[in-house]
C-alpha positions in Angstrom: -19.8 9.8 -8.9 -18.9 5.9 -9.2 -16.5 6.8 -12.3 -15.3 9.5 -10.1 -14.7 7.1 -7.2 -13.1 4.6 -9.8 -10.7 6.6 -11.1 -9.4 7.5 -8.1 -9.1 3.7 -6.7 -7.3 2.8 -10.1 -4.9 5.7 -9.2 -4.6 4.7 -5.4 -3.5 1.3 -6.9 -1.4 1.9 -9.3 0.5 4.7 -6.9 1.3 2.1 -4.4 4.9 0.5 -4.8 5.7 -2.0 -2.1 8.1 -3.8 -1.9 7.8 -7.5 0.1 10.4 -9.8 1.8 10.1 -12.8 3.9 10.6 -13.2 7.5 9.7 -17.2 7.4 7.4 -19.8 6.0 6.7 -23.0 7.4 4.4 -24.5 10.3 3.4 -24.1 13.8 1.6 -28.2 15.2 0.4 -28.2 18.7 0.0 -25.2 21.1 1.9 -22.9 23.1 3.6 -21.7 20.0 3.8 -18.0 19.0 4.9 -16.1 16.0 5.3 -12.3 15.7 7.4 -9.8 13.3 6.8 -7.2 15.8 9.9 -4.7 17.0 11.2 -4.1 13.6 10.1 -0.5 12.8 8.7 -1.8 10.1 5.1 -2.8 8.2 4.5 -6.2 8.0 2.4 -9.5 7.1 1.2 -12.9 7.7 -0.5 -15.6 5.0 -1.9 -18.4 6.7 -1.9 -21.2 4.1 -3.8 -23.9 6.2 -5.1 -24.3 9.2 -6.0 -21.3 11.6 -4.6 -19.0 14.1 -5.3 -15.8 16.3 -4.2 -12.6 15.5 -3.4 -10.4 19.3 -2.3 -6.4 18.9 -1.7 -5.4 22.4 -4.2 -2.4 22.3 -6.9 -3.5 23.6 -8.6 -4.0 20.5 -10.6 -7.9 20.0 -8.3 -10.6 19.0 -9.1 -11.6 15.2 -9.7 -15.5 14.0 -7.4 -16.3 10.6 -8.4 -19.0 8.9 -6.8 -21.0 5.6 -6.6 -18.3 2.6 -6.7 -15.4 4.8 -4.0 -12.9 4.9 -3.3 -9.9 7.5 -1.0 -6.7 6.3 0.1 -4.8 9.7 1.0 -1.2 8.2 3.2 -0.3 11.2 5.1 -1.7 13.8 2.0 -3.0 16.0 3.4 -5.1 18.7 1.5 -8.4 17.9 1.8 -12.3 17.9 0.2 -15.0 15.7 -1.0 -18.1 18.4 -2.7 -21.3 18.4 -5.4 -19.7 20.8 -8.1 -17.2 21.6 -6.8 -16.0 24.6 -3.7 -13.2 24.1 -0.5 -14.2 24.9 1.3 -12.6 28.2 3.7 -10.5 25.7 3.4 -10.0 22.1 6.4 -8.2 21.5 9.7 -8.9 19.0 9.9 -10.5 16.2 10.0 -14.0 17.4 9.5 -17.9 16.8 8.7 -19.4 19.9 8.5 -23.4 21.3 7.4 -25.5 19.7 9.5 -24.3 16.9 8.4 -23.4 13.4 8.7 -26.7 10.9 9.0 -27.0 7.2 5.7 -26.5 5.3 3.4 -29.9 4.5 0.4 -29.0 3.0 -1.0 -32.5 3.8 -0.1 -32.1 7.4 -3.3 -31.9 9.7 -3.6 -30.3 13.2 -0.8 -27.4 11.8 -0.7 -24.0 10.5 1.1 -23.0 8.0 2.5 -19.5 7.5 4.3 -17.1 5.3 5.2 -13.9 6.9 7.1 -11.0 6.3 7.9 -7.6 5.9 6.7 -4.3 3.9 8.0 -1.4 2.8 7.3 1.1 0.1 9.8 2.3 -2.8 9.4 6.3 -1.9 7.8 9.0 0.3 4.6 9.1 -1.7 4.1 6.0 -1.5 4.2 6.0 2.0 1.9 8.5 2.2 -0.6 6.8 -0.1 -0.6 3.8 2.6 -0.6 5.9 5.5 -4.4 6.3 4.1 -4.5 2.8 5.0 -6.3 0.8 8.4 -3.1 -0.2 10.5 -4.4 -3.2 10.7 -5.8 -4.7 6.7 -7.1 -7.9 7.1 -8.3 -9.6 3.6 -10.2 -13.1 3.8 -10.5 -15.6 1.6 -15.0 -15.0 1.4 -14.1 -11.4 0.2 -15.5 -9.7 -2.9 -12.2 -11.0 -4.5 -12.8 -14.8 -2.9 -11.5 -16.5 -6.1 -8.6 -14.0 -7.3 -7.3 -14.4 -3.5 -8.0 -18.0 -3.3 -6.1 -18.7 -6.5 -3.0 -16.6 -5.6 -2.4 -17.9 -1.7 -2.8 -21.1 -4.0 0.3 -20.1 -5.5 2.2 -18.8 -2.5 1.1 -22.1 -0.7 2.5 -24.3 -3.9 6.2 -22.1 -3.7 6.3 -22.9 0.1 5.7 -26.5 -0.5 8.8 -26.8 -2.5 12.2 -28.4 -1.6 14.2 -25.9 0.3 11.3 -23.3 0.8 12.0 -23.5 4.7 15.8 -22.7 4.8 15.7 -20.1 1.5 12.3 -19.2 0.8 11.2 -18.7 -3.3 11.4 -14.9 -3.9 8.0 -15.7 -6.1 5.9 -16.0 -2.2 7.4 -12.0 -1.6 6.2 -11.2 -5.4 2.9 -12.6 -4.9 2.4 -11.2 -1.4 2.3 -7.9 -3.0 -0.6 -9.2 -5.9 -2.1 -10.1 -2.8 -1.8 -6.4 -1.2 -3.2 -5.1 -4.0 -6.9 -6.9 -3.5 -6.4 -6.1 0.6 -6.5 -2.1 -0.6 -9.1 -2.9 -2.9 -11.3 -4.8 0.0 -10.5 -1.7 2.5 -11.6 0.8 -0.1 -14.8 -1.3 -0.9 -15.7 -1.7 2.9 -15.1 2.1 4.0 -12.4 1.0 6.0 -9.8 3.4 4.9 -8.3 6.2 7.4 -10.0 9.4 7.7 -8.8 11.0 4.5 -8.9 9.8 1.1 -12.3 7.6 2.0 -14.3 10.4 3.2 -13.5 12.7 0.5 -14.3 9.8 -2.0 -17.6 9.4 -0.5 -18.6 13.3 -1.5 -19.6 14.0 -4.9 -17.8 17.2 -4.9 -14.9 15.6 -3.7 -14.3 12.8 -5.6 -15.1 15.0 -8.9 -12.4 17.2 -7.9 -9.6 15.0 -7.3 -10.3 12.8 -10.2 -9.6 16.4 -12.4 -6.7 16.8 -10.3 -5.5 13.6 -11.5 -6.4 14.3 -15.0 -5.1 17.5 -14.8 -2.4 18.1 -12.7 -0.9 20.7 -14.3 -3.9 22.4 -13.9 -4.1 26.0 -12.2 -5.7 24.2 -8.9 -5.2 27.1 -6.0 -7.8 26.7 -2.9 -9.8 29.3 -4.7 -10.4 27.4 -8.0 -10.8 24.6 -6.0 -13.5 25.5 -4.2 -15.1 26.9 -7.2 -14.8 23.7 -9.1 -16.4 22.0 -5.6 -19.5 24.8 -5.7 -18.4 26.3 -2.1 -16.5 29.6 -0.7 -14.0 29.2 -0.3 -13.9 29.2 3.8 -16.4 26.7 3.9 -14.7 24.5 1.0 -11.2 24.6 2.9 -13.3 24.1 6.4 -14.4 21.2 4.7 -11.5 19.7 3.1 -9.7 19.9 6.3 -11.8 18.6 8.7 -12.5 15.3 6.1 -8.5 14.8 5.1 -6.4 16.0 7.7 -4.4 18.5 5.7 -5.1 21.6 3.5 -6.1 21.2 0.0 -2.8 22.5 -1.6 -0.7 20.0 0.3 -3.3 17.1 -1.1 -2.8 18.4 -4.4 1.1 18.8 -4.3 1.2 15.1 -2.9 -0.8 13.8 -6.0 1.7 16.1 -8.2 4.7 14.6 -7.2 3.5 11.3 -7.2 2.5 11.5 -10.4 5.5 13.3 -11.4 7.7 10.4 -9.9 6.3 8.2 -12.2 7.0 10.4 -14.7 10.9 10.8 -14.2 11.2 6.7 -13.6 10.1 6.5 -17.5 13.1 9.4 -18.4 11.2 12.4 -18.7 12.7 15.5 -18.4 13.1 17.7 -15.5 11.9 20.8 -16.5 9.2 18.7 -18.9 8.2 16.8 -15.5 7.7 20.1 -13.8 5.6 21.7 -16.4 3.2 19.0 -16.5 2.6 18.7 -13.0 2.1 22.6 -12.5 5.5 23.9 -11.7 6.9 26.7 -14.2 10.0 27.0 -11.8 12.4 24.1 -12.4 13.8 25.1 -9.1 10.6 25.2 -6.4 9.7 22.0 -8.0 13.0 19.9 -7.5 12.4 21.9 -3.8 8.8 20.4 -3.7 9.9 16.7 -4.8 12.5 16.6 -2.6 10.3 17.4 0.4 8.1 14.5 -0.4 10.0 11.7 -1.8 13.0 12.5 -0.1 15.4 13.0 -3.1 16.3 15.7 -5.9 14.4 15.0 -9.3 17.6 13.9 -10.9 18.7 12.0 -8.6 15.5 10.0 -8.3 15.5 9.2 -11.8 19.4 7.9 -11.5 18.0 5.7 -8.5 15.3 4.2 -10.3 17.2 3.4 -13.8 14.6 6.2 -15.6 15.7 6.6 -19.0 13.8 7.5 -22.4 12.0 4.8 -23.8 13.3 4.0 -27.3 13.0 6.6 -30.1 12.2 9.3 -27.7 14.7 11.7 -26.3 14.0 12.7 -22.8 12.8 16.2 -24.0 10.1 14.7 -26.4 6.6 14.1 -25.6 5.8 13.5 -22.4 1.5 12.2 -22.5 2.6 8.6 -22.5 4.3 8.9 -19.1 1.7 11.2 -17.6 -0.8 8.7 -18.9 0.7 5.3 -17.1 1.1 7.4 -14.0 -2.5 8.0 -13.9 -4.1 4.9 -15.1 
């Protein structure tokens, strides 16, 4: 089952696409401040690169202690604010920088904390749906499983912010290694059960996990609900029953979300439409430019325009077509 289970983490990884930018990065001294990148619609984060802080979401959830080398990723617009304190802060709404104002990162400064916080977004509508598998709330700490890969890369982002000018234009590196860093949070949420009811749950059952791993070998594969449930051993009543109750959605729509995700991949290395299709189950060019669209939000074509696929060199777009399904599933 653990190969099974690996495969599938290797895929979740290398699925994701996000895409990072930078709110601010500097320093908070004193108390009374309060930092948020709430009210934005959007997904967000905060590295503390010394000191420590309090995380608030105005839920009524517990109030969370970050210390030096610990990193939060907030996958949806929580209304939220970063203090000084333990106690939550009257408001933690918009996206703010409150008295006493931010100041320009000194790594040797004591009594501070410094920050780097931003935004996330992902590059297409699988993606999004891969992270909506995701805790709202993924917070990865330095003592993790991955202590020294996440020590040595908030090293890095802490070195960038240091620099001259860091405060007024922040080095696009810090947005680049915030999304290394996103990486080993995913990894820490899969390792610690912590993912939303869907992917985890179906990981943790043998039957499962065997059957989406083929589905990712295989995606071209004949997978109805019926051969489905045979591959899982069950009727198929009790194998949909199942499936549904553990991810949240029937078993085709799971498998036509891995399809076109894999299939995107696929097109941004210049594989042909029609090739594309065939690979990923569809013998009608047509329903499956109608089933990409529905899920990344754009035509097949037009995708690959967007993201600059072409054929790699002495291959025409109609050759063979492994090599892309092989770095879209590894």
């Amino acid at each position: 089952m653990q190969a099974h289970t690996d495969k599938i983490i290797h895929w979740l990884l290398s699925s994701l696409e996000p895409v990072s930018s930078i709110f601010h990065v500097g320093q908070y001294c004193g108390d009374g401040w309060r930092a948020s990148t709430a009210g934005r619609a959007r997904a967000s984060f905060h590295v503390v690169l010394h000191g420590g802080c309090w995380l608030h979401i105005s839920d009524g959830r517990a109030s969370v202690p970050l210390a030096e080398g610990d990193a939060v990723f907030l996958m949806r617009d929580l209304p939220h604010a970063l203090t000084s304190g333990a106690t939550p802060p009257a408001r933690t709404g918009d996206a703010v920088r409150t008295a006493p104002a931010m100041q320009r990162f000194d790594p040797d400064a004591r009594d501070a904390v410094g920050l780097a916080c931003g935004f996330l977004a992902f590059r297409n509508g699988s993606s999004d749906w891969i992270a909506s598998y995701l805790p709202d709330c993924v917070v990865v700490r330095r003592g993790s499983a991955a202590a020294e890969q996440i020590h040595a890369i908030v090293g890095l982002i802490r070195a960038e912010a240091a620099k001259p000018g860091s405060f007024d234009e922040p080095s696009p590196l810090i947005a680049r290694l915030t999304e290394l860093l996103f990486f080993y949070a995913v990894r820490d949420a899969v390792d610690d059960d912590s993912l939303a009811s869907g992917l985890a749950p179906l990981m943790r059952r043998a039957e499962f996990a065997s059957l989406i791993a083929a589905v990712i070998d295989r995606p071209g594969g004949p997978w109805t609900t019926d051969a489905m449930a045979s591959f899982a051993h069950m009727s198929r009543a009790t194998f949909f029953k199942r499936f549904v109750d553990a991810c949240g959605q029937p078993p085709a729509q799971f498998v036509t979300l891995i399809r076109m995700k894999i299939a995107a991949e696929m097109l941004r290395q210049g594989g042909a439409i029609a090739r594309v299709a065939e690979w990923v189950g569809y013998q009608s060019e047509s329903a499956f430019a109608h089933a990409f669209k529905r899920t990344v939000g754009l035509q097949p074509g037009a995708y690959r325009r967007e993201q600059g696929g072409a054929p790699p060199l002495g291959r025409t777009a109609d050759g063979p077509h492994a090599a892309g399904a092989n770095a879209a599933l590894h």
